[in-house]
C-alpha positions in Angstrom: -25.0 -47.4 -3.3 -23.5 -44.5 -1.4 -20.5 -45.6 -1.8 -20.6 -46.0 -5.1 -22.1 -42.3 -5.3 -19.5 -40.7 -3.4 -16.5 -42.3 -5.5 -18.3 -41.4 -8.9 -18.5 -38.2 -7.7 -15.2 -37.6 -6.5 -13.7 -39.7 -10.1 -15.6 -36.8 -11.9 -14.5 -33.5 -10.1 -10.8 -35.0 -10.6 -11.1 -35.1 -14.4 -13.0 -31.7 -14.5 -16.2 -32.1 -14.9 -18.5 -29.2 -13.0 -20.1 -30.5 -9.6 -23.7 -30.0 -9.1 -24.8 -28.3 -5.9 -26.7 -31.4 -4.8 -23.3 -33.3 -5.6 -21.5 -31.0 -3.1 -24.3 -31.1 -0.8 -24.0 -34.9 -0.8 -19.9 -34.8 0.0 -20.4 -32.1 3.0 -22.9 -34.9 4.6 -20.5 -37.8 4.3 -19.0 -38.3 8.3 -17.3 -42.1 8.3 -14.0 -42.2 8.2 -13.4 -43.8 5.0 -16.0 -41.0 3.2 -13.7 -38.1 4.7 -10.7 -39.2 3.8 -12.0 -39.8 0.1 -12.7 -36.4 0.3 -9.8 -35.2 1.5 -7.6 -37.1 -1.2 -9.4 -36.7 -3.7 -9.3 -32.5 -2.9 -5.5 -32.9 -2.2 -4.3 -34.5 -5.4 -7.0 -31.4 -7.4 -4.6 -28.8 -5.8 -1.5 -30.4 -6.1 -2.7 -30.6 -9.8 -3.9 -26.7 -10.1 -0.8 -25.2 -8.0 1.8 -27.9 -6.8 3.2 -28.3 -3.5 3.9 -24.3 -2.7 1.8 -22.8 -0.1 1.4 -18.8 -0.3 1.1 -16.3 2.3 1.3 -12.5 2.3 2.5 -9.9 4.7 -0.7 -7.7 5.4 -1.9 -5.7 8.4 -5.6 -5.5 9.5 -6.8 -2.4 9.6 -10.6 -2.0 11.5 -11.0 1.3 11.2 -14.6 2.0 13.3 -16.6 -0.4 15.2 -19.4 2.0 14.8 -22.2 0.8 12.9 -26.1 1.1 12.2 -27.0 -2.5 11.5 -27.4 -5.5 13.8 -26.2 -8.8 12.8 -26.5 -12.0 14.4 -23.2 -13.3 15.0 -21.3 -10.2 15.2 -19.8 -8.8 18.4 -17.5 -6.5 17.2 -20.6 -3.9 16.6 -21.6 -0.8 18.7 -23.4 2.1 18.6 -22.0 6.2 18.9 -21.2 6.7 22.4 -21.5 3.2 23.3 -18.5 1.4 25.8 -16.2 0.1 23.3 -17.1 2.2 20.2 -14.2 3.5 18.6 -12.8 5.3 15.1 -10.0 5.9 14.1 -9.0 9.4 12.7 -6.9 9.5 9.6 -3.5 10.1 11.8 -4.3 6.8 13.3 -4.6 5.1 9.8 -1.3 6.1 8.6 0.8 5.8 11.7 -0.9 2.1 11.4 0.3 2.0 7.6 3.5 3.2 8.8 4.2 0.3 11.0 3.1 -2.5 8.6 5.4 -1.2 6.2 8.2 -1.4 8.2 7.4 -4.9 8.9 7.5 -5.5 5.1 3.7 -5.3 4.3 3.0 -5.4 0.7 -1.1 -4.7 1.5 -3.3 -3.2 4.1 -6.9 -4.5 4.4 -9.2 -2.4 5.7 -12.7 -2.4 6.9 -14.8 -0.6 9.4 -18.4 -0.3 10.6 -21.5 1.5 8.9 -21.2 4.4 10.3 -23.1 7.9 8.3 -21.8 10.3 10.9 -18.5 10.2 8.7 -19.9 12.0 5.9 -18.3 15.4 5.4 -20.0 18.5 6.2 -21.5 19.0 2.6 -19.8 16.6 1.0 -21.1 12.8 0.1 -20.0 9.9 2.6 -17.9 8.6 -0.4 -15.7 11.3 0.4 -14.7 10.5 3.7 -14.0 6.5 2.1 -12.2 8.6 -0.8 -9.9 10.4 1.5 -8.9 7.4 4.1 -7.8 5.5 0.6 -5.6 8.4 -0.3 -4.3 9.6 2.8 -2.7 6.1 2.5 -1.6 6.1 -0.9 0.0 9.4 -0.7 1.9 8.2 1.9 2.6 4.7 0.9 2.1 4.4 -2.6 3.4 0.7 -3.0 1.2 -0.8 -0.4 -1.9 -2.6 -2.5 -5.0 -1.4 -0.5 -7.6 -4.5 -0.4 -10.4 -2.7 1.0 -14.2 -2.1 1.9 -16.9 -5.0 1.5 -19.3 -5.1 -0.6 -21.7 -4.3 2.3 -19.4 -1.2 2.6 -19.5 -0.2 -1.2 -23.5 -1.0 -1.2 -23.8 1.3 1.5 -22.1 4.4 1.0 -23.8 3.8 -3.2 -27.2 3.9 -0.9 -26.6 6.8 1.3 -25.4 9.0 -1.7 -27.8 7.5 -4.5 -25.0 7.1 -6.2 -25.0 4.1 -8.6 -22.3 1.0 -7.6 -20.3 2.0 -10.7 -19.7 5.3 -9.9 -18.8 4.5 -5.8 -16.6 1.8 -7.2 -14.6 3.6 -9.9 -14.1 6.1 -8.0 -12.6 3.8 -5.2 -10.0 2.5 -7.6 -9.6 5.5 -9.2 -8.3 6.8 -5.6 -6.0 3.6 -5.2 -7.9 0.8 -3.9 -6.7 -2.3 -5.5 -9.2 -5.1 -4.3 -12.0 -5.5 -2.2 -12.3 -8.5 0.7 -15.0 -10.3 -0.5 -16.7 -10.1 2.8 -20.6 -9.9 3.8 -21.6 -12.7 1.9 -22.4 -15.1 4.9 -24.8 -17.3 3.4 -25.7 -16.7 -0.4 -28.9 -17.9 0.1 -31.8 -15.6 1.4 -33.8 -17.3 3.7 -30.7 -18.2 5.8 -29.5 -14.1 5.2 -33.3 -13.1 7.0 -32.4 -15.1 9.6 -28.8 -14.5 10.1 -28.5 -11.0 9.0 -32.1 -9.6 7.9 -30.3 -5.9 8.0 -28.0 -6.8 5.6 -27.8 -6.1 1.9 -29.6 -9.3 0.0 -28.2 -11.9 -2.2 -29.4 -10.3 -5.1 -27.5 -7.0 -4.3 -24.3 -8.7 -2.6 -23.7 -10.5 -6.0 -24.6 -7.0 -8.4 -22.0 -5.4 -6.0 -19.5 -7.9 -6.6 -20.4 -8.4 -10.2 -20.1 -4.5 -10.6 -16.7 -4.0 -8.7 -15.0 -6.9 -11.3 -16.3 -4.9 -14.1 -14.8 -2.0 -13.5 -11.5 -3.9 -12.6 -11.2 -4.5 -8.7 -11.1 -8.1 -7.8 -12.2 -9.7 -4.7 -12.1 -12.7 -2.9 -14.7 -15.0 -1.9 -16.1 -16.4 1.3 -18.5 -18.2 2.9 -19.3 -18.3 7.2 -19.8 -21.7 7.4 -20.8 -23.8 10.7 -24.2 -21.8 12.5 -27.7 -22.4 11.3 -27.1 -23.3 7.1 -27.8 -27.0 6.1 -25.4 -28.5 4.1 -27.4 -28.2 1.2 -27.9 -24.2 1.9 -23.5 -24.3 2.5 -23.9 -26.3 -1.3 -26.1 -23.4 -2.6 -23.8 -20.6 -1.3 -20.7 -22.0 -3.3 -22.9 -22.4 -6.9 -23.8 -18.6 -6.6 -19.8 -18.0 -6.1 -19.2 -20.0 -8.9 -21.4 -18.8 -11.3 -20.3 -15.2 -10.8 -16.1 -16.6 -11.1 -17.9 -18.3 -14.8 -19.4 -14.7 -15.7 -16.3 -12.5 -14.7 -13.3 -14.2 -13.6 -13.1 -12.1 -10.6 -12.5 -13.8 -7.5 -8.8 -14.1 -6.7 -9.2 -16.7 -4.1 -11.8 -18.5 -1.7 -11.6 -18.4 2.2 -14.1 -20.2 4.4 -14.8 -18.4 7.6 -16.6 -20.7 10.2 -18.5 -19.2 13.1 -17.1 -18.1 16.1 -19.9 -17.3 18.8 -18.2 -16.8 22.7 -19.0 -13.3 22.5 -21.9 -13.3 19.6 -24.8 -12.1 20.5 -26.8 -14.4 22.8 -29.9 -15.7 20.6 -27.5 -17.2 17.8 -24.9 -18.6 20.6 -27.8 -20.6 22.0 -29.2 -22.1 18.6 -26.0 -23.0 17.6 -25.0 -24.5 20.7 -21.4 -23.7 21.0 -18.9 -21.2 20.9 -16.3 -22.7 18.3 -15.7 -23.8 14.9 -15.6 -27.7 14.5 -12.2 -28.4 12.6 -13.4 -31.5 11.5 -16.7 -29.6 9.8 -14.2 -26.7 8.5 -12.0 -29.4 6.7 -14.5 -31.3 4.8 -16.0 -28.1 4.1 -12.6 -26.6 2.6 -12.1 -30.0 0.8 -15.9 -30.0 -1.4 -15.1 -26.5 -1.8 -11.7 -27.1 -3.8 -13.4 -29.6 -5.6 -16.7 -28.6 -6.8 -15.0 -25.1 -7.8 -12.2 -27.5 -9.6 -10.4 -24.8 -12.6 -12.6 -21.6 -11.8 -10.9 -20.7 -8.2 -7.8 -22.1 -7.8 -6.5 -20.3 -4.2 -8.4 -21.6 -1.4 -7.5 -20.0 2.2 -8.2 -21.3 5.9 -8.5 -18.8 8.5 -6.0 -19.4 10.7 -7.6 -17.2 13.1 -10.8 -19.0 13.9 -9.0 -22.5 13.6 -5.9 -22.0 14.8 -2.7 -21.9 13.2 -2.4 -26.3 13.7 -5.5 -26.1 12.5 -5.0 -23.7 9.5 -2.1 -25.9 8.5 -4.3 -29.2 9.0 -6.1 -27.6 6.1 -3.3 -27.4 3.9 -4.2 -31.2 3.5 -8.0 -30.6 2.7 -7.7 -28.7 -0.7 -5.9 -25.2 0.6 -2.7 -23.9 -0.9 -2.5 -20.6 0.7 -2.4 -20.0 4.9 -3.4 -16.0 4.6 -1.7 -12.8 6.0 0.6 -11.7 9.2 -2.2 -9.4 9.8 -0.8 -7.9 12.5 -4.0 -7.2 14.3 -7.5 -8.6 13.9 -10.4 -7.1 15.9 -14.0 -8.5 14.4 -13.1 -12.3 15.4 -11.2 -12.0 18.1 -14.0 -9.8 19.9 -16.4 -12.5 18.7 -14.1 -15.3 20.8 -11.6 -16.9 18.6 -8.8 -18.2 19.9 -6.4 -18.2 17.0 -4.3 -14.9 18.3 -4.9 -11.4 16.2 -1.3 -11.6 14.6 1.5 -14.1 13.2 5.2 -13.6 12.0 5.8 -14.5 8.6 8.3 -17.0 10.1 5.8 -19.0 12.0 3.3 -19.1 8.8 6.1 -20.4 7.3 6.6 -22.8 9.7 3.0 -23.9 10.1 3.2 -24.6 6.2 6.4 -26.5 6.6 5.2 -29.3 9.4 2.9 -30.2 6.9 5.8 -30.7 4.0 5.1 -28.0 1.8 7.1 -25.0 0.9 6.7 -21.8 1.5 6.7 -18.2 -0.4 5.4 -14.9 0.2 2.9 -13.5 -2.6 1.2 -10.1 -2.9 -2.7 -9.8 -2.6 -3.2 -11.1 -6.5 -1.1 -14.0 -6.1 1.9 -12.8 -7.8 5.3 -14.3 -6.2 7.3 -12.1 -4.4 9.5 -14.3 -2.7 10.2 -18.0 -2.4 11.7 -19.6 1.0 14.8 -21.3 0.2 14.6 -23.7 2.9 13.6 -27.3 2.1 10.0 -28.6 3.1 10.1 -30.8 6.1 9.0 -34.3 4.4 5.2 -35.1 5.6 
């Protein structure tokens, strides 16, 4: 019967017919090997349908600009309070001479986000200033690099402290020069796991206006989801038919990356109730695979994160559903100090590589998944 189940399901995603959350819940509980593999074909042959056999990546630096920050999350150990060991921010000369150095490693986009910090507000002046001026301090300099920047947490937060409606925070954003924002803080899109994981945090309900809002007004964002702590699979299920229903409503979401849950450093409580430190690949792949299939037409780029898997693993994924391995980054702060061990930076030539062992070709895109350059060099046959 389950059998029968699973391949109906799978026969129906592949000839595009929408997924029901309980359908997806089902697929992220399936473990024999037979049921996986299913899975996984079923989500390969769906993206070699959407996109082919290319694999995308972009040449980005990370920037973190402040690891100061007023709200306590459960699984985050990149955190700390003013005058705390380890807090830091960056002043604006420390943002550009950053800039300066991805762009003369090629970068095409910065991506930038910092901690909740008010102190930062000007004297007189709103704390959307301060966001205002980092953005073009950047863009005067470096007017071609494409700024992805600020969560939604981020944007909902300085709109709070100003009472400023999320219009206004976001238009002027983009009117300033950011491009697109990382679709970031969403964790769980499901509110009793959110009180639980992150009670501090803006809700569902105001995590999906914020998004909503920043489409409207022209700023795309990606999409995540933090996979792999204290969500059922059914919760996991939920969290993808919210993102879907806002990609049906406004198109907005450029691509989606799972995130699964790095804990060696994480606060102790969650580390303990989870009961280990690092993502299961195994978990992360059949969750990347449901994900590319019960989204089917609406999202087509769907990333790994090559730094909380690895880059074998992020390449690995490539045969779950994914058709993009990320960004160079150049440095990454908010996982590593949470205890990943998939590094803080890669060359463009070993993403490249990483796509090629698994016979795919490579080219370099810009952050809205326009081509800027295709490798030349055969794929390696897989």
């Amino acid at each position: 019967m389950e059998r029968q189940r699973l391949e109906d399901i799978l026969e129906r995603a592949l000839t595009g017919r929408e997924m029901s959350v309980p359908e997806a819940a089902f697929l992220l509980t399936r473990q024999s090997e037979f049921e996986r593999e299913a899975v996984r074909t079923a989500a390969d042959q769906l993206r070699s349908t959407l996109v082919g056999e290319r694999v995308s990546f972009v040449v980005n630096r990370n920037i973190n600009f402040s690891n100061i920050c007023v709200q306590h999350c459960s699984f985050c150990a990149f955190r700390r309070d003013a005058g705390e060991a380890g807090a830091y921010h960056l002043d604006f000369v420390h943002v550009l001479e950053k800039a300066g150095e991805a762009v003369a490693q090629g970068a095409t986009e910065i991506c930038m986000q910092g901690g909740l910090n008010p102190a930062v507000r000007p004297a007189g002046g709103r704390l959307l200033d301060f966001y205002l001026r980092l953005v073009s301090e950047i863009r005067g300099r470096f007017a071609g690099l494409h700024l992805h920047a600020f969560s939604p947490q981020e944007v909902f937060f300085i709109a709070r402290e100003d009472g400023l409606p999320l219009e206004t925070v976001l238009s002027e954003l983009r009117a300033a020069g950011v491009g697109s924002l990382p679709g970031t803080a969403a964790e769980v899109l499901h509110e009793p796991v959110r009180r639980r994981l992150c009670p501090e945090k803006l809700t569902t309900h105001q995590w999906v206006t914020t998004v909503r809002t920043a489409h409207r007004v022209g700023l795309p964002t990606t999409s995540t989801l933090l996979s792999g702590h204290i969500e059922t699979p059914f919760e996991r299920a939920i969290h993808l038919g919210v993102l879907r229903a806002i990609q049906q409503q406004t198109g907005g979401f450029t691509e989606f990356v799972l995130l699964p849950y790095v804990g060696a450093h994480a606060p102790s409580a969650l580390r303990r109730r989870v009961g280990r430190d690092q993502p299961e690949l195994a978990d992360a792949l059949l969750t990347q695979a449901v994900a590319r299939l019960f989204f089917g037409r609406w999202v087509v780029n769907h990333q790994p994160s090559w730094v909380k898997l690895g880059l074998v693993g992020a390449a690995e994924a490539l045969r779950w559903g994914c058709n993009d391995i990320g960004g160079t980054l150049m440095e990454e702060h908010i996982t590593s100090m949470a205890g990943a061990q998939g590094g803080t930076a890669q060359t463009a030539e070993a993403l490249q590589e990483a796509i090629r062992s698994v016979g795919r070709l490579p080219y370099q895109r810009d952050t809205l998944y326009s081509g800027i350059r295709e490798q030349t060099t055969a794929a390696i046959p897989g």
